[in-house]
C-alpha positions as CSV (number, residue, x, y, z in Angstrom):
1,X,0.8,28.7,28.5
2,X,-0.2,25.4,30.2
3,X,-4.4,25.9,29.6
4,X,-3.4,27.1,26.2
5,X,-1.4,23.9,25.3
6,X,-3.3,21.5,26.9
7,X,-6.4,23.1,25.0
8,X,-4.8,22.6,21.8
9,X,-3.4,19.4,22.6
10,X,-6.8,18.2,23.5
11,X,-8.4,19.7,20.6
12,X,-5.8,18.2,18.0
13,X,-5.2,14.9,20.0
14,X,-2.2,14.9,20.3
15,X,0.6,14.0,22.8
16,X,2.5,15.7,26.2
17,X,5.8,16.7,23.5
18,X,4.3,16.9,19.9
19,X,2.6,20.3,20.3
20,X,5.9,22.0,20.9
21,X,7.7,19.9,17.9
22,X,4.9,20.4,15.3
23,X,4.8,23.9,16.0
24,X,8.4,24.4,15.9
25,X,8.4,22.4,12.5
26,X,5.9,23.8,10.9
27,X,7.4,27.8,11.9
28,X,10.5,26.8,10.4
29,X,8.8,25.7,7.5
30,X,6.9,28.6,6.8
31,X,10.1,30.8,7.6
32,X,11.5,28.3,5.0
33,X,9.3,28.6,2.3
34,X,8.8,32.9,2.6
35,X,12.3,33.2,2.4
36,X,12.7,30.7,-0.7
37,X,10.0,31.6,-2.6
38,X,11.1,35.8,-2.1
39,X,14.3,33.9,-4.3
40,X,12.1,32.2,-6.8
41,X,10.4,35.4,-7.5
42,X,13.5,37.1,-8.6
43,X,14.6,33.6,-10.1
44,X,11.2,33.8,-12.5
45,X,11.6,37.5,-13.3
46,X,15.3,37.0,-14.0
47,X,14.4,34.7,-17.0
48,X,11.8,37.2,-18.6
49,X,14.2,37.3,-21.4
50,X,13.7,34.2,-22.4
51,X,11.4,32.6,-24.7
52,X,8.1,31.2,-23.1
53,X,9.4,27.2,-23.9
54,X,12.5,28.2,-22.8
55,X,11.3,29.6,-19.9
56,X,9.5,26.3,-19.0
57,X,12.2,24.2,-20.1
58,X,14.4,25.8,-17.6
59,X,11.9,26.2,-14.5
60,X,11.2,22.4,-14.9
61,X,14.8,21.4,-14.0
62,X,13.7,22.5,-10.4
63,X,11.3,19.2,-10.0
64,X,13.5,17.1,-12.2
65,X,16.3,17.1,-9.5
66,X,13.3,16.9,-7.2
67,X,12.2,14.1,-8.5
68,X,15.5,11.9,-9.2
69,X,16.8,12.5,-6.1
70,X,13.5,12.3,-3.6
71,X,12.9,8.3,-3.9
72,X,16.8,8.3,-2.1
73,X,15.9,11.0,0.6
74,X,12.5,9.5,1.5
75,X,14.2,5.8,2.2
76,X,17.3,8.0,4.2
77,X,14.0,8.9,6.5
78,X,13.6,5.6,6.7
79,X,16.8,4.3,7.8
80,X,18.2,7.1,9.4
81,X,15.3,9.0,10.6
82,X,14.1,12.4,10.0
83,X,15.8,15.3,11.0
84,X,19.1,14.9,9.6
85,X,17.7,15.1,6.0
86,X,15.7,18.2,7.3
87,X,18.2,19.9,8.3
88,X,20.4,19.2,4.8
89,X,16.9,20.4,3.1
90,X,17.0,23.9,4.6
91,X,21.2,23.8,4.5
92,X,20.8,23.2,0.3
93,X,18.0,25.5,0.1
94,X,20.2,28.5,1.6
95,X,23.1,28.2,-0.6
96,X,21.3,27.4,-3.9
97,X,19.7,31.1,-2.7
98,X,22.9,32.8,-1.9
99,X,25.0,30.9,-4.8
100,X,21.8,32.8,-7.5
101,X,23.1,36.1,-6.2
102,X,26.2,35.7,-9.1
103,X,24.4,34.2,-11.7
104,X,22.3,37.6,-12.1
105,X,25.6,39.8,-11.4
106,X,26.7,42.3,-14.5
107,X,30.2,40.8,-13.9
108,X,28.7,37.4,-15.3
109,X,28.7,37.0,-18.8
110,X,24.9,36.6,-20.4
111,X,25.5,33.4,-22.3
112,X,26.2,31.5,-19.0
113,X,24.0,33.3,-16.9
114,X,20.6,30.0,-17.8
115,X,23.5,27.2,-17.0
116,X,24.1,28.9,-13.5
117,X,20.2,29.3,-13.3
118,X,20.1,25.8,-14.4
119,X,22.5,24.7,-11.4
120,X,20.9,26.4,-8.8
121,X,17.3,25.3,-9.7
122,X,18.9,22.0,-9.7
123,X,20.3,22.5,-5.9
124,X,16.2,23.8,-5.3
125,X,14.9,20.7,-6.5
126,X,17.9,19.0,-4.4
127,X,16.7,20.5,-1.5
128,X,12.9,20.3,-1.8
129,X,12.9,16.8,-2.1
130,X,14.6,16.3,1.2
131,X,12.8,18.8,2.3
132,X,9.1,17.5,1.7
133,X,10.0,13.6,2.4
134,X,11.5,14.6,6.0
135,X,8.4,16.9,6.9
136,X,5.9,14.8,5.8
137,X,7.0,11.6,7.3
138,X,7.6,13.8,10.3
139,X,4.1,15.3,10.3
140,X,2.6,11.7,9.7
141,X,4.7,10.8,12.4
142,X,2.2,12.6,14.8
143,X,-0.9,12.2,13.2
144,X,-3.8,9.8,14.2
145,X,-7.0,9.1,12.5
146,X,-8.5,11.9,14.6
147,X,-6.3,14.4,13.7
148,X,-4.6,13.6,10.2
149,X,-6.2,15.7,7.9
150,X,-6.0,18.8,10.5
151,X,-2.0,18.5,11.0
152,X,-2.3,18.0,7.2
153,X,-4.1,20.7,6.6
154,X,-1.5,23.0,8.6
155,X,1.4,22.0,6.7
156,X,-0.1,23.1,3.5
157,X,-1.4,26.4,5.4
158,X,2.4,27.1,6.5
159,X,4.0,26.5,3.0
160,X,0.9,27.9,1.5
161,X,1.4,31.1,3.9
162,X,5.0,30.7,3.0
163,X,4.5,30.9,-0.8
164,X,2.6,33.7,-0.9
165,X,4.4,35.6,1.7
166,X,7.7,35.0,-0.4
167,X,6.7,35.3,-3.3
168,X,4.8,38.2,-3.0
169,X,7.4,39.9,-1.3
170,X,9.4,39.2,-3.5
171,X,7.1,40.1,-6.4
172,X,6.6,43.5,-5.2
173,X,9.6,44.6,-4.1
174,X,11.1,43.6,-8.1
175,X,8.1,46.0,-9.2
176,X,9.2,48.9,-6.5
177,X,12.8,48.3,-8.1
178,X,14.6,47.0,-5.2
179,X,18.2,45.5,-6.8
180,X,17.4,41.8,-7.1
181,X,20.7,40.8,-5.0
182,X,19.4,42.7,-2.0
183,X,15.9,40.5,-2.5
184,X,18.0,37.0,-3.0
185,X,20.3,38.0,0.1
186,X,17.4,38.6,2.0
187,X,16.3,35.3,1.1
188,X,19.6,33.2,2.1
189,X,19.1,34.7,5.1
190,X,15.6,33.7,6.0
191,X,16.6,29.7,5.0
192,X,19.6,29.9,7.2
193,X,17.8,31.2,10.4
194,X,15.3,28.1,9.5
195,X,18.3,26.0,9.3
196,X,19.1,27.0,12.7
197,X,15.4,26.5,14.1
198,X,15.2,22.7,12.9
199,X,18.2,22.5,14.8
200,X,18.1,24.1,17.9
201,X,14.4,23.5,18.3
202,X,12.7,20.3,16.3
203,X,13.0,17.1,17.6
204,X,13.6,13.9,15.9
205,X,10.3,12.2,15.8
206,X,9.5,8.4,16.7
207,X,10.1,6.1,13.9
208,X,11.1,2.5,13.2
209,X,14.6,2.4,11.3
210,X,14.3,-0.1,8.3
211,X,18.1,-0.4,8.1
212,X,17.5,-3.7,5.9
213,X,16.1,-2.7,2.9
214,X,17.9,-0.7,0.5
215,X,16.5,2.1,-1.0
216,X,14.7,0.3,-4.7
217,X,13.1,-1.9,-2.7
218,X,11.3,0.7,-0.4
219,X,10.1,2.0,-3.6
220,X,9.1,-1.1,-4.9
221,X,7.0,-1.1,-1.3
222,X,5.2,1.7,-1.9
223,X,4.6,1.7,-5.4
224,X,3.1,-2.0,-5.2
225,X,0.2,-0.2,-3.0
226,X,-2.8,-0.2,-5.8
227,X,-4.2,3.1,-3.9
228,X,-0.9,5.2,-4.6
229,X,-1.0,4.1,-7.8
230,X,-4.8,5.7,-8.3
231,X,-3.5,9.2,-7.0
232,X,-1.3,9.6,-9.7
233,X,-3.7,10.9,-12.3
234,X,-5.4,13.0,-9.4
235,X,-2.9,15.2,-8.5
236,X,-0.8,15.3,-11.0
237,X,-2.7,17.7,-13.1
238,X,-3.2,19.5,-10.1
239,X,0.0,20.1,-9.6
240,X,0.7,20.9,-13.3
241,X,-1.6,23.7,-13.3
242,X,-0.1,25.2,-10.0
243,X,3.7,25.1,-11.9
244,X,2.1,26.9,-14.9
245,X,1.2,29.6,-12.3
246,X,4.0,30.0,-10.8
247,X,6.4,30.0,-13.9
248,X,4.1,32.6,-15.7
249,X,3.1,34.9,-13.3
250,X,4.2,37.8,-14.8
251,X,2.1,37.0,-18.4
252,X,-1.0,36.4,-15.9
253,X,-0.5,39.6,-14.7
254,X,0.6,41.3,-17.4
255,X,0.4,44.9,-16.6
256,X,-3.0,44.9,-15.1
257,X,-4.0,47.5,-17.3
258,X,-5.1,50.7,-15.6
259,X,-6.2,48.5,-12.3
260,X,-4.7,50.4,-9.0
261,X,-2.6,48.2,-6.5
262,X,-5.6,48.2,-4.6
263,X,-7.5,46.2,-7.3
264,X,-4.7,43.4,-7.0
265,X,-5.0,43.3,-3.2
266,X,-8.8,42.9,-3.6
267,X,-8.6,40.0,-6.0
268,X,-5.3,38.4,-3.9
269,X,-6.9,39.0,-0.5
270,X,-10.6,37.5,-2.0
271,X,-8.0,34.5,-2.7
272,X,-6.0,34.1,0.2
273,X,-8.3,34.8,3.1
274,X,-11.2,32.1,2.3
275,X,-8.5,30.0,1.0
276,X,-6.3,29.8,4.2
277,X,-9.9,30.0,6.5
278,X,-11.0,26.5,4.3
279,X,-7.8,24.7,4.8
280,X,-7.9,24.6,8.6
281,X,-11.6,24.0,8.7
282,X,-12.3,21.6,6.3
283,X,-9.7,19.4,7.4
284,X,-11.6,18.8,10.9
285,X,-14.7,18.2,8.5
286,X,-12.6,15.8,7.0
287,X,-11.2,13.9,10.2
288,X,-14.8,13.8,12.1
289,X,-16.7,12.7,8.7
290,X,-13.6,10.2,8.0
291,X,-14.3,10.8,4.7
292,X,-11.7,12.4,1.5
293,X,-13.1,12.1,-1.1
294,X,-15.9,14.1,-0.9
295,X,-13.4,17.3,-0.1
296,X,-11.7,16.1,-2.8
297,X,-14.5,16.2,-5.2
298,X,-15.6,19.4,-3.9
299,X,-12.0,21.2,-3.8
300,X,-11.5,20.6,-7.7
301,X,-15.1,21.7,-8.6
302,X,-14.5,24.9,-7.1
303,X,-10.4,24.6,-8.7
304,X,-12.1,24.4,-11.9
305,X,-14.4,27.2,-11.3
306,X,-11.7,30.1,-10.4
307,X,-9.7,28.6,-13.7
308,X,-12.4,29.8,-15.8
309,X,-12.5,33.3,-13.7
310,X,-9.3,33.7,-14.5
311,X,-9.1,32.5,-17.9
312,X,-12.2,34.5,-18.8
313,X,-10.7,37.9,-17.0
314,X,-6.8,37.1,-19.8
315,X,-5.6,38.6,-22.5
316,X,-3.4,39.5,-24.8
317,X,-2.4,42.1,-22.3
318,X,-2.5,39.9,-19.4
319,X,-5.2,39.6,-16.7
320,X,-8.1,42.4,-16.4
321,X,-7.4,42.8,-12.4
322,X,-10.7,45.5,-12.4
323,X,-12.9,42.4,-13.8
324,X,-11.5,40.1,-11.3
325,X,-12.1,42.4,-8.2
326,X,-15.9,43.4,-9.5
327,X,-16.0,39.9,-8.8
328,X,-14.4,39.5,-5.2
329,X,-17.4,37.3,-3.3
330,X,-17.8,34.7,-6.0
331,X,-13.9,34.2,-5.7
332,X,-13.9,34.5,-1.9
333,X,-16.5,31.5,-2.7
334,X,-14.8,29.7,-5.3
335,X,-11.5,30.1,-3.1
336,X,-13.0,28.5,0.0
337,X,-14.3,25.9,-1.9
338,X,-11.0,24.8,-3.3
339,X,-9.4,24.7,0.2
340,X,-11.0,21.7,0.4
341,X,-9.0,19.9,-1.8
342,X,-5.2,19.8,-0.2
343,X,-5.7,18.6,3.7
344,X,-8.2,15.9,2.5
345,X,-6.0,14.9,-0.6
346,X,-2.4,14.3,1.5
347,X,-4.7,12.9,4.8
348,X,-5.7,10.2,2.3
349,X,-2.1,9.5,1.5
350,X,-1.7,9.3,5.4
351,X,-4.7,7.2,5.9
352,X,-3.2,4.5,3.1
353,X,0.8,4.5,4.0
354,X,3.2,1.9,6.1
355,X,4.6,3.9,8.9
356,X,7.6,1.7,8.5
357,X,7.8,3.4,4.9
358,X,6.3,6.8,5.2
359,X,9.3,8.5,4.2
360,X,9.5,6.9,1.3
361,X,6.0,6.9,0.9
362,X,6.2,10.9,1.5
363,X,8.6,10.9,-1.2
364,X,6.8,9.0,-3.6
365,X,4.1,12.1,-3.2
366,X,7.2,14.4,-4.1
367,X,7.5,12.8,-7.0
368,X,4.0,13.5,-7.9
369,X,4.0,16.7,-7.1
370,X,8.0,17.4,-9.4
371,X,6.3,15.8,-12.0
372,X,3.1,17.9,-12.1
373,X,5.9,20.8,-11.8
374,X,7.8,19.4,-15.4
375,X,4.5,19.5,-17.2
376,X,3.1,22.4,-16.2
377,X,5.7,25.3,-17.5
378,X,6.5,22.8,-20.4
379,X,3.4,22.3,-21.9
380,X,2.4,25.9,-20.5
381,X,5.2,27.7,-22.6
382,X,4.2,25.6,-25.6
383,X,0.8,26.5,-25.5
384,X,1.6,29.8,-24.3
385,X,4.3,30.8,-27.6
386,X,1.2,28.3,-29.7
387,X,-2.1,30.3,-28.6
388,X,-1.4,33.0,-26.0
389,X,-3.5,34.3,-23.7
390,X,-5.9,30.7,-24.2
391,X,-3.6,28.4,-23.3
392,X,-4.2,29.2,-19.1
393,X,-7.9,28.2,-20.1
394,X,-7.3,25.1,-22.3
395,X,-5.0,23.9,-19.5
396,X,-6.8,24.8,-16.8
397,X,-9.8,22.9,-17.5
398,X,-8.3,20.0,-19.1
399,X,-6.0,19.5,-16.1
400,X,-9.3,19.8,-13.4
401,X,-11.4,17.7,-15.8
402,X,-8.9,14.7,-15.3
403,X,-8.2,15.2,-11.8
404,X,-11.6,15.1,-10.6
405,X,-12.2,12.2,-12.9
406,X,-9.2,10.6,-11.5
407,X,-11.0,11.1,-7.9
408,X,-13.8,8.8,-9.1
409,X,-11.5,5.9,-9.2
410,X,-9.7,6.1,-5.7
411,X,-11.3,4.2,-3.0
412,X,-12.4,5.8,0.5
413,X,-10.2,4.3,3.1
414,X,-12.6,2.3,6.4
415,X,-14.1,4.8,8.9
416,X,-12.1,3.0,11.5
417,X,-8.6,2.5,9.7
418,X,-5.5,4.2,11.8
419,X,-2.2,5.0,10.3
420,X,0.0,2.4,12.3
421,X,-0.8,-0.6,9.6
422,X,1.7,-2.6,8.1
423,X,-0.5,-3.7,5.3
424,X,0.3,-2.1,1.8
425,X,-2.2,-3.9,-0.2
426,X,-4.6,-1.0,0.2
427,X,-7.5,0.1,2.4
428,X,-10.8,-2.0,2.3
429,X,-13.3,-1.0,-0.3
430,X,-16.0,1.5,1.3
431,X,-19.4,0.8,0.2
C-alpha cells in the first residue's frame, strides 16, 4: 500500500497522515448517510397519508432544527475542535433512526403518530447540523488551493453515493414489501457502526481553538464577509429544488405506468453514473483552472436542463419512466454537466473562509442548505395540492433561473489566494 498512498497523496497534495484520516472520514460518512437516508425513505413513505402541504410542513422540521441549532455546532468546532461534535452527529443520527421504529408501530395510536415523526425529524435536523459543520471544517481542514475543490468534490460524491445508496435501498425494499421496522433497524444499525468508525479511526484534525469569542460573535464574523452573503441567493434555490425531490418522490414516480424496473434503472443509472464520473473530474478542472464560477455556471445550465426532462416526462399519473429512458444519452449528458456545479460551489466557500472560523463558517453553509430544505417541500406541497403535476416544472425553472443569476453576482476569488487567510472582507475582485 505504500506506492498506492504515496500516489494518491502526491496526486491530491496532501500530507504523510491526511490520506488515511480523509478516507476514514469520508467511509464513515458515506456508511452514514446509506444507512440514514434507507430511514428517511421509510420516513417519506410513512407520511403518504398525509396531505401534500402537510406533508411539506412536516419534512421541513428536519432543516428547521438544522438550522437553529447549526450556528452553535459550527462555533463548538471552533472552540473545541472537530471530532467531538462528529461523533455526537452520528450518536443523534442513530437514535432519531431507532427511536422512528415506534412512531410507525400498530401499538401507537394514529393521532400521535406526525408529533413523534415531528420529534424524530427534529433529532435528524439535530444531528445533520453537527454533522455537516464538523466534516466540512474537517475536510477544509486538509485542503489547499491545489486540492480544494477535489477533496470537495469527494465529500459530495460520498454523501451523494450515500443518498442514493439509502435511499434507494430503502425505496425498493418498501415496494418489495419488506416491514418498514426491519428497513429503519437496518438503518440504526449502519449510523451506529459509523459512530464507532469516527471513533476508532478519524483523527481530530489541526485547528486553532477560538476559545474567546462566544458563539454570536463567530457568526457575526462570517456573516460580515460580503462573499457569503452573495451565495445565499445561489444555492438556496438549489437546495430548495433538491428538498422538493426528496419529499415527493413517490408523486414523481407515481407508478411509472407500465415501464419495467428495468426502465427505472436506465433512467437512474443514465443519472448517477455521469453524475458521480463529473464530480471527481471537474473538481480537478476546477483546482488547476482556479476558477468556480464557470463550473458553476455550467452545473446549473445543465440543472435546468434535466428539470425540464423531467417536468416534461410528469403527469397526472406521475413520471412517464419509458419517455425518460428513450432518452438515456441526453440525460447521461445533462447529468455530467450538472456535476459541475457542487465541488466548484463549496471549493469557493473554501477559497473565501477564515480557518480560525471555518466551522462556523461550515455552518453558516448548513444553514443555507436547511433553508433551501424549508422551502422546498413547503412551497412544493402548495403548488403541488394548487396545480399538480406542473408545479415540479414551475419550480424547477424558477429556482435554476435565480441561482444562475445569483452566480453572476459572486466574485471569482485570486488565482493565487490559499485558504490559511485571516481576512474576512472578501477575495480581491478578478478582472
Amino acid at each position: 500500500m505504500g506506492p498506492i498512498n504515496r500516489f494518491l497523496s502526491k496526486t491530491f497534495h496532501l500530507g504523510p497522515h491526511d490520506l488515511a484520516n480523509l478516507s476514514f472520514l469520508y467511509f464513515a460518512t458515506f456508511v452514514m448517510r446509506a444507512a440514514a437516508f434507507a430511514g428517511v425513505a421509510v420516513m417519506q413513505h410513512a407520511m403518504n397519508s398525509l396531505d401534500a402541504l402537510w406533508k411539506g410542513v412536516l419534512f421541513a422540521i428536519y432543516p428547521l432544527a438544522e438550522i437553529t441549532t447549526v450556528g452553535y455546532f459550527g462555533a463548538l468546532c471552533d472552540r473545541l475542535g472537530r471530532k467531538r461534535i462528529l461523533v455526537l452527529a452520528h450518536f443523534v443520527t442513530a437514535v432519531a433512526v431507532v427511536l422512528f421504529i415506534p412512531s410507525i408501530s400498530p401499538l401507537t395510536p394514529v393521532g400521535i403518530r406526525p408529533y413523534l415523526v415531528g420529534v424524530f425529524f427534529a433529532m435528524f435536523g439535530i444531528g445533520a447540523a453537527a454533522k455537516v459543520a464538523s466534516t466540512l471544517a474537517m475536510v477544509n481542514d486538509h485542503t489547499n488551493v491545489e486540492n480544494r475543490a477535489q477533496l470537495m468534490a469527494f465529500f459530495d460524491l460520498v454523501t451523494f453515493g450515500g443518498l442514493v445508496a439509502g435511499f434507494g435501498s430503502g425505496f425498493l425494499a418498501l415496494r418489495a414489501s419488506v416491514p418498514e421496522a426491519f428497513v429503519l433497524g437496518a438503518a440504526g444499525l449502519g449510523v451506529a457502526i459509523s459512530t464507532i468508525l469516527v471513533l476508532a479511526l478519524v483523527r481530530e484534525t489541526d485547528f486553532t481553538p477560538e476559545p474567546q469569542r462566544g458563539t454570536l460573535e463567530l457568526l457575526r464574523t462570517v456573516l460580515r464577509n460580503p462573499d457569503i452573503r452573495r451565495l445565499l441567493p445561489v444555492y438556496v434555490p438549489v437546495v430548495a429544488l433538491y428538498g422538493y425531490v426528496l419529499s415527493f418522490t413517490d408523486h414523481l414516480i407515481g407508478t411509472g405506468g407500465t415501464a419495467p424496473m428495468s426502465q427505472l434503472l436506465i433512467v437512474v443509472g443514465s443519472l448517477g453514473i455521469p453524475l458521480g464520473l463529473s464530480l471527481a473530474l471537474s473538481g480537478r478542472w476546477s483546482d488547476r483552472a482556479r476558477r468556480r464560477r464557470p463550473f458553476m455556471g455550467i452545473g446549473l445550465a445543465c440543472f435546468g436542463g434535466l428539470a425540464i426532462l423531467l417536468a416534461a416526462a410528469t403527469g397526472p399519473s406521475g413520471t412517464d419512466l419509458n419517455q425518460l429512458a428513450s432518452q438515456w444519452p441526453l440525460i447521461a449528458l445533462l447529468a455530467a454537466g450538472a456535476g459541475t456545479f457542487p465541488p466548484a460551489a463549496l471549493a469557493y466557500l473554501g477559497d473565501i473562509v477564515e480557518r480560525a472560523v471555518s466551522g462556523t463558517t461550515f455552518g453558516i453553509y448548513s444553514i443555507i442548505f436547511g433553508s433551501g430544505l424549508i422551502i422546498g417541500p413547503i412551497l412544493g406541497g402548495a403548488l403541488t395540492d394548487a396545480v399538480g403535476s406542473l408545479a415540479f416544472a414551475v419550480l424547477a425553472l424558477s429556482f435554476i433561473g435565480i441561482s444562475a443569476t445569483g452566480v453572476l453576482f459572486i466574485r471569482e476569488p485570486a488565482r493565487g489566494r490559499t485558504a490559511a487567510t485571516t481576512n474576512v472582507s472578501g477575495p480581491p475582485e478578478h478582472g
